[in-house]
N, C-alpha and C positions, 0 to 999 in steps of 0.2 A: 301729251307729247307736244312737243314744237320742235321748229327746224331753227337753228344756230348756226355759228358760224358760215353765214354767208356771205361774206365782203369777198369780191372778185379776186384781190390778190391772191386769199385764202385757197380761195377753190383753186385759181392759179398751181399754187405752192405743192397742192394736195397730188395733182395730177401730174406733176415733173417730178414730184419727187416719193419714193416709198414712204407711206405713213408710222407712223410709229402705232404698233402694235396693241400698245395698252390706252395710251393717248390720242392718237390720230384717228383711232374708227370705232364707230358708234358701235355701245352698248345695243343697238337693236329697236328699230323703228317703233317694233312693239314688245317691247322692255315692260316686265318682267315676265310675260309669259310667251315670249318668243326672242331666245339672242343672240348674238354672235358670241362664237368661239374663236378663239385663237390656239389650234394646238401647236402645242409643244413637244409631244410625246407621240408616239404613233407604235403598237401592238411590239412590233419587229425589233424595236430599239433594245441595245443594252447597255446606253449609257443616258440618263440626264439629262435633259437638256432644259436651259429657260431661259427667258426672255431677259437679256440685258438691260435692266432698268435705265440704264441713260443713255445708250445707243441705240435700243429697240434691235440690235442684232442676237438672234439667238446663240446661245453660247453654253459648251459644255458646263454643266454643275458638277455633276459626276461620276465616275463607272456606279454600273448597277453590281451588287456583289453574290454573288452563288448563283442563283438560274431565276433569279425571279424580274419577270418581265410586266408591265402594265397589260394587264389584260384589256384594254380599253383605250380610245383615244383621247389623250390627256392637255389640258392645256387651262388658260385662264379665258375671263369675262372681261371684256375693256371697259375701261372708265369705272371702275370697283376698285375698293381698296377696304381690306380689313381694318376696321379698328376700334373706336366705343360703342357704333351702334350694334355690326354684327355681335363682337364681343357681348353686350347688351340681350342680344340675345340668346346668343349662348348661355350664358348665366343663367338664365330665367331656364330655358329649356332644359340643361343639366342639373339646377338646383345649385349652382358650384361660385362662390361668391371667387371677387379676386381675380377672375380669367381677362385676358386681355388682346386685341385683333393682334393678328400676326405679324401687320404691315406690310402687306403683301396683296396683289390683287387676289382676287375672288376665284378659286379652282373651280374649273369643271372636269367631268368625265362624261364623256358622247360616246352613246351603245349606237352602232349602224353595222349591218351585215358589209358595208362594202369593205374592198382593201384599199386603203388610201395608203400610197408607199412611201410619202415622206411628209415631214413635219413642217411649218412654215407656211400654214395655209388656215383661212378663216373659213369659217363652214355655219351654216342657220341652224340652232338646239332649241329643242324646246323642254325644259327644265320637267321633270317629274318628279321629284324628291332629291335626296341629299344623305350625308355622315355627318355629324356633330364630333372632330376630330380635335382632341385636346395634345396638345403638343408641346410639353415643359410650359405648361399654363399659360400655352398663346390658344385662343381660338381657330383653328387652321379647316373650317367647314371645307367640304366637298360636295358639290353640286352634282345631281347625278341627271342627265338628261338626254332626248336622242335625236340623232339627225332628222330632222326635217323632212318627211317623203319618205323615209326609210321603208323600205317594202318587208323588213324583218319585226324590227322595233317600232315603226313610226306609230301603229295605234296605241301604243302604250301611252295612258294618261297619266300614272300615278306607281309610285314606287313597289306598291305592290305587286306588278304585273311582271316583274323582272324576277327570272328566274329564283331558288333561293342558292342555287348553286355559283351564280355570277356574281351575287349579292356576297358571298361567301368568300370567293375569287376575289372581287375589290377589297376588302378588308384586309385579308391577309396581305395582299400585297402593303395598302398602305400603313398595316402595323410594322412591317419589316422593310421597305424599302430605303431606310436611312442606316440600315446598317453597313454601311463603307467602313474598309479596312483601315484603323487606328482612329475611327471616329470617338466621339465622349457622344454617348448616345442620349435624348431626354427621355420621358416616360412619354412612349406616344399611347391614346388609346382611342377607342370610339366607343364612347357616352350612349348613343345614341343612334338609330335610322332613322330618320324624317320623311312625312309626308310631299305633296307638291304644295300643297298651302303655308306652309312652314319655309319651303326653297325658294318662292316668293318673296317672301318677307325679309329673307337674308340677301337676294340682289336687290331690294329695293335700300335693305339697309347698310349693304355694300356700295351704291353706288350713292347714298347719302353722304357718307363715308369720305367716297371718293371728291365728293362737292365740295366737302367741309376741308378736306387736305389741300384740292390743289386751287382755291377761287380764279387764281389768275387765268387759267386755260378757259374759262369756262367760254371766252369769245370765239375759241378755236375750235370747240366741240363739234362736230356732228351731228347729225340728228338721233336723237335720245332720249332718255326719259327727259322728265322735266322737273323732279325732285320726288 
């Protein structure tokens, strides 16, 4: 790890003004096996919401359709961006030549007994496994991880210790929740469940990702991984 951007103006900028979301605040001091989330989603919601790629304001995407709600708190990994290396492994993991990053940052889902009642807030996860979620042949991984302290979830190390009924619950949700009214739907599925050793390797190769897309920021970064 190393510390970045830190020219005074920067830090200036950072404190006056809300940072941006995906860009503005660090992937997590100790990246990959401890990181910041950003959600987007919060249990309660029935609509959509994500993060405005060039304004960093969250913005409806869109109604949820029949009763199916995120069981979990949903949101993305800063400074990740899907695209050859996750992809990369996806392939290898699935067997499935041809799959491609989503282009999109890196999802997570955060299990915490607490009730957090609205969305727009960054919170410490610590990743335990993951979905291998293939979406009209984009790679669209789901990070599965839990809050920090959690007095419910926090000993959980490893994907396996999560219920198989939750485990069960997530799924279904993410095979169905793009079914909005008059949508052209793709073949969504999940390939796979993943270890924590495996969820690792896809923020590390998310936010390689991330380096390789955007170089110019890398002055602005925060503190983070370091490749």
């Amino acid at each position: 790890m190393k510390r970045v951007g830190g020219d005074p103006i920067q830090r200036l900028m950072s404190l006056m003004f809300k940072a941006h979301p995906w860009h503005g605040v660090s992937i997590g001091e100790r990246a990959p096996e401890v990181v910041t989330a950003y959600i987007e989603i919060v249990p309660t919601d029935t609509v959509k919401y994500e993060v405005d790629k060039d304004s960093g304001f969250l913005k409806v995407d869109r109604p949820q359709r029949f009763s199916n709600f995120c069981p979990v708190y949903y949101g993305l990994v800063p400074q990740t961006y899907c695209s050859d290396k996750v992809a990369g492994l996806f392939s290898k993991r699935a067997r499935r030549k041809g799959m491609v990053g989503d282009r999109d940052p890196l999802d997570i889902c955060v299990l915490t007994e607490k009730t957090i009642p609205h969305s727009d807030i960054l919170l410490t996860a610590i990743p335990i496994g993951g979905f291998s979620l293939a979406d009209g042949g984009e790679a669209d991984d789901k990070i599965i991880a839990v809050m920090k302290e959690d007095a419910a979830y926090g000993s959980f190390k490893d994907i396996g210790d999560v219920p198989v009924a939750l485990i069960d619950r997530l799924q279904h949700y993410f095979l169905t929740y793009k079914q909005a009214p008059g949508s052209v739907q793709h073949k969504v599925e999940i390939t796979s469940v993943y270890d924590r050793d495996e969820a690792l390797k896809v923020i590390r190769a998310s936010h390689a990702d991330y380096r390789a897309k955007f170089p110019e920021l890398e002055s602005l970064w925060p503190t983070g991984m370091a490749g």
